[in-house]
C-alpha positions in Angstrom: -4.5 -15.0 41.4 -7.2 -12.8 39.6 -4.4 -10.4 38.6 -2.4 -13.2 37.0 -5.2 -14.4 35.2 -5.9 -10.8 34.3 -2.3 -10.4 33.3 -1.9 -13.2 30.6 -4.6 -12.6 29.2 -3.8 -9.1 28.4 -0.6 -10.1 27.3 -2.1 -12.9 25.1 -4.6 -10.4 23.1 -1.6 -8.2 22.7 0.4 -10.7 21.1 -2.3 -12.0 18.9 -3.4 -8.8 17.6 0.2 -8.0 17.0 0.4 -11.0 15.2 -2.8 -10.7 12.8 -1.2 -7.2 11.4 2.2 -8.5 11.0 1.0 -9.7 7.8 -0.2 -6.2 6.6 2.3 -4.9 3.8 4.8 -8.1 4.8 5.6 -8.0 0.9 7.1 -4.5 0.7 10.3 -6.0 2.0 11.0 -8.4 -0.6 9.6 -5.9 -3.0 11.8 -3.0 -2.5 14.7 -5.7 -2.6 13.5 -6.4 -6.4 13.1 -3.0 -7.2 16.1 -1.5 -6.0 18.3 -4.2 -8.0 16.9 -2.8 -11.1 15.0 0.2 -10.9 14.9 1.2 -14.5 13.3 -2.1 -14.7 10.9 -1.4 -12.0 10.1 2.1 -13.5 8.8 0.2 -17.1 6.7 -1.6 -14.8 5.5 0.7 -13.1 4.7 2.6 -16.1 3.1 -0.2 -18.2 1.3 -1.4 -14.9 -0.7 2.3 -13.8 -0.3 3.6 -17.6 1.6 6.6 -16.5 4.7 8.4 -18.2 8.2 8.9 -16.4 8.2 12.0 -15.2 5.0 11.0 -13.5 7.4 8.1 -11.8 10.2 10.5 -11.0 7.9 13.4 -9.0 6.7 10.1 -7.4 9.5 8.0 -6.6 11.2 11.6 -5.6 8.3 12.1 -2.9 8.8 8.9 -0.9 11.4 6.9 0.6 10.9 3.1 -1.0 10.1 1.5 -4.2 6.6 0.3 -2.2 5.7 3.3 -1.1 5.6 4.6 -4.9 3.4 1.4 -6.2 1.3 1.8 -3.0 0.7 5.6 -3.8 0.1 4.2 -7.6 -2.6 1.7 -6.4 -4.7 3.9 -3.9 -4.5 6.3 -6.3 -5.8 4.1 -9.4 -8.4 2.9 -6.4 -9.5 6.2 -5.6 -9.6 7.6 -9.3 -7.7 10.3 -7.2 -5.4 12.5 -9.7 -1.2 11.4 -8.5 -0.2 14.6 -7.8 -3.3 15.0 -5.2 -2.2 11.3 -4.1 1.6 12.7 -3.2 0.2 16.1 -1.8 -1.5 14.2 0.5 0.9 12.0 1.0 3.3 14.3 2.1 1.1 15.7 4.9 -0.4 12.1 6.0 2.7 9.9 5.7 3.3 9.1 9.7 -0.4 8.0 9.9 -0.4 5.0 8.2 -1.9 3.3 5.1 -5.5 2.7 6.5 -5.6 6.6 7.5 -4.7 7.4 4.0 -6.6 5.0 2.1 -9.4 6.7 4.0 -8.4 10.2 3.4 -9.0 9.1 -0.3 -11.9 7.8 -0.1 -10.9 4.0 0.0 -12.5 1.8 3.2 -9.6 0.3 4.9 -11.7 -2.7 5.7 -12.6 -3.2 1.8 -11.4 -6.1 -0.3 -9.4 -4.5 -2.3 -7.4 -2.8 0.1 -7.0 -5.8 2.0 -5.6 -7.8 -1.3 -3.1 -4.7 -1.3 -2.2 -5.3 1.9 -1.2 -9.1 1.3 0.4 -8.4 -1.8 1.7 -7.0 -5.0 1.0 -7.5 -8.8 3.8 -6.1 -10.3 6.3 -8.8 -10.4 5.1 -12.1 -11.5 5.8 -14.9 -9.3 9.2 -15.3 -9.5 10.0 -12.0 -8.5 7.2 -10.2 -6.5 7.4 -13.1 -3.6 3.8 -11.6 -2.4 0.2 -12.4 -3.3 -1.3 -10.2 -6.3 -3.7 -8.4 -6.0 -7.3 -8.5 -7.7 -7.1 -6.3 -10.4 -7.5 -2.5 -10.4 -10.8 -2.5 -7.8 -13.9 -0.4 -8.6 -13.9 3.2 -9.4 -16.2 5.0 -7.0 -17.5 8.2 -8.3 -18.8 9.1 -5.2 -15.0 9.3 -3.9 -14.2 12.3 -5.3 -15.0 14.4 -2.7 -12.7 13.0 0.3 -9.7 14.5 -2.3 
């Protein structure tokens, strides 16, 4: 009877904590869905959101797999204050780690605020075509950072 007890309740934190981080990066989905419709679209976005030129979108979007892989390389690095071709070298070598291991590599706390709005949402589509929550501006710009890079 202990067991049983023992049991369920394993299996109920499992599936609750399974649960709370199925809501990390739910957006990307939806997002990559826009931006592959019309990617020269989503490229003037990109480049009027993070300020950066095309061939700065090209060597990025070249270096990853989806659409929200690019804008979530763009946001850490705009986060971190972290030069993009740093963000992608890194990247390249940290990719099967996951986000929170990268943000960290940067110099970003995985438990901050703004990483956490990132991880709820987007804001480069406006609501009727981003589907997830926007995030709270471009964060603070940590000087102290620049180290972890």
């Amino acid at each position: 009877m202990k067991f049983l007890k023992m049991f369920f309740l394993v299996m109920l934190f499992l599936l609750g904590s399974s649960m709370a981080a199925a809501g990390d990066f739910d957006w990307m989905r939806d997002f990559n869905r826009e931006a592959e419709n019309n990617m020269s679209e989503f490229r003037v976005r990109l480049a009027a959101r993070f300020n950066v030129g095309d061939m700065q979108i090209k060597t990025v979007l070249s270096n990853v797999e989806k659409p929200s892989d690019a804008f979530v390389l763009f946001r850490l690095g705009e986060m971190s204050n972290c030069p993009m071709d740093r963000v992608v070298e890194k990247y390249k070598a940290q990719k099967e780690r996951g986000w929170g291991v990268f943000a960290k590599s940067l110099g970003i706390k995985p438990g901050s605020k703004d990483f956490h709005a990132l991880k709820q949402g987007h804001d480069l589509y406006d609501g009727n075509g981003g589907k997830g929550k926007k995030s709270k501006g471009k964060g603070k710009r940590s000087k102290k950072g620049k180290d972890r890079y």
